[in-house]
C-alpha positions, 0 to 999 in steps of 0.5 A: 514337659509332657515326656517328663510327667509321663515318665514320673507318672510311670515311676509312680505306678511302679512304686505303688505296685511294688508297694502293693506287691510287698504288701501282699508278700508279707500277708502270703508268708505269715504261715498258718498257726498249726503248721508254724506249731509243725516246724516247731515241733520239729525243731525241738527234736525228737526223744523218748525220755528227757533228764534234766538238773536245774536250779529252781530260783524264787523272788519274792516280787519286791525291789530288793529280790532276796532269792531263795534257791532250790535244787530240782530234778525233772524227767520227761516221759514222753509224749504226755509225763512229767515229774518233777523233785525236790529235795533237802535234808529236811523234806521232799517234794515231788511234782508229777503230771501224767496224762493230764492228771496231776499228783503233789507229794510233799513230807509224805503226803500226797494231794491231787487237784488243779496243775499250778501254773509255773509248772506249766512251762514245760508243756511246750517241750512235753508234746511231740506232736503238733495235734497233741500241742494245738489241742494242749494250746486250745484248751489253753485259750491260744486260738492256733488259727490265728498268727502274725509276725512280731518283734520281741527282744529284736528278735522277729517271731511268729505270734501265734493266738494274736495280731500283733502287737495285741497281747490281750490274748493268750499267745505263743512267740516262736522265733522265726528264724529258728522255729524255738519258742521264746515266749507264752503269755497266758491270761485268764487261765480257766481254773484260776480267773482271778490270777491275772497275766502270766508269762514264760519266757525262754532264753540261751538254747543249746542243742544236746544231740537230738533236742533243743533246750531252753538254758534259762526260763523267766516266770512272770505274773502281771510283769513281774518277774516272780521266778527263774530257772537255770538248767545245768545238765540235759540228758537225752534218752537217759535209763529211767523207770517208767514207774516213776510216773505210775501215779497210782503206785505213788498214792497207794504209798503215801497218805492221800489228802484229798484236796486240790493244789490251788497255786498263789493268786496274788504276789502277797501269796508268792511271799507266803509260798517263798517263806514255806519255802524257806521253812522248808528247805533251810 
């Protein structure tokens, strides 16, 4: 008796040790915030210019989801420019962002003010350089100290700005097992305090030579799926001009409004947007 208790005595403290011991390994190998932003960084791989085609879809948040869908061109200068055209028989938009500052053309008038936020999907491929993002994040309202590990779409990611499974923070969802992002929830974004939640999520990666591209992206607001893009083409380190992103030149040649862009705030102004939409570019 006393051989049998001695020895389920020691299988105990076995399994509590080891207990302990995994414990401990799991909190030792949840890396730190920047350097899981390093290993993404560099996962997504290294260019000086980035061309992509993709089709631009616009749901208009009820059940029944009448899509508009709109052709659109974007180029990546990088590590801090981005432009962004559409265009139809009847008119022309172009979207540029360069150094933190942002230029809408639309019919030939130009307008400055606040980056909307479904074009800031882009900025977690736009800046090749883990200062550059965790400054870009910060600012964003991701505390990049802060990471855990979480599951999304069974996938297990890093979570960076959050513990897990809290999403009352804004955060960025890396898939551990390739360093990719999958998705960046964004609350209570300091230009517009009343917008609510947003999210992006990433999905089909495919590598083109040198970079990782996500091959659709899904734009949500409180839940909501609001918007969709699918890219057709990529082109790594296409010939392009790099004035093309001379935001100067740009509003010395168009009629400069001098207002802000405020981006819809509520559902019912994603319906409004969709219907200039429509106008526009049917």
């Amino acid at each position: 008796m006393r051989q049998f208790l001695k020895r389920l005595s020691i299988i105990i403290f076995t399994l509590c040790g080891a207990s302990v011991l995994f414990s401990s390994v799991g909190n030792t190998y949840v890396l730190q915030g920047p350097h899981i932003l390093e290993l993404m960084v560099e996962k997504l791989g290294d260019a000086k210019r980035l061309s992509v085609s993709q089709r631009l879809i616009i749901l208009d948040g009820s059940l029944t989801q009448n899509p508009t869908e709109i052709r659109e061109a974007v180029k990546y200068l990088y590590p801090d420019a981005f432009r962004s055209d559409i265009s139809s028989d009847t008119t022309r938009r172009i979207y540029l962002f360069n150094r933190g500052e942002v230029l809408t053309i639309t019919d030939d008038k130009a307008s400055v003010g606040v980056e909307t936020w479904y074009n800031r999907y882009k900025d977690l491929f736009l800046y090749h350089s883990r200062v550059l993002l965790a400054n870009h994040l910060t600012l964003s309202g991701v505390d990049v100290s802060v990471s855990s590990l979480g599951r999304f779409e069974e996938k297990i990611s890093y979570v960076v700005g959050a513990e897990y499974p809290a999403e009352n923070r804004s955060q960025v969802w890396i898939e551990k097992a390739t360093f990719r992002p999958i998705r960046w929830i964004l609350k209570d974004i300091p230009d517009y305090p009343d917008l609510g939640t947003v999210e992006f999520r990433y999905k089909n990666w495919k590598k083109f030579n040198t970079v990782a591209y996500p091959m659709d992206i899904e734009f949500f607001q409180d839940g909501v799926l609001v918007r969709k893009l699918h890219v057709e083409t990529v082109t790594v380190d296409p010939e392009f001009s790099e004035d093309l992103f001379d935001m100067e030149a740009l509003q010395s040649r168009y009629l400069l409004i001098e207002k802000e862009e405020k981006l819809p705030e509520t559902l019912d102004e994603v319906k409004k947007t969709i219907e200039e939409f429509k106008r526009r570019f049917e």
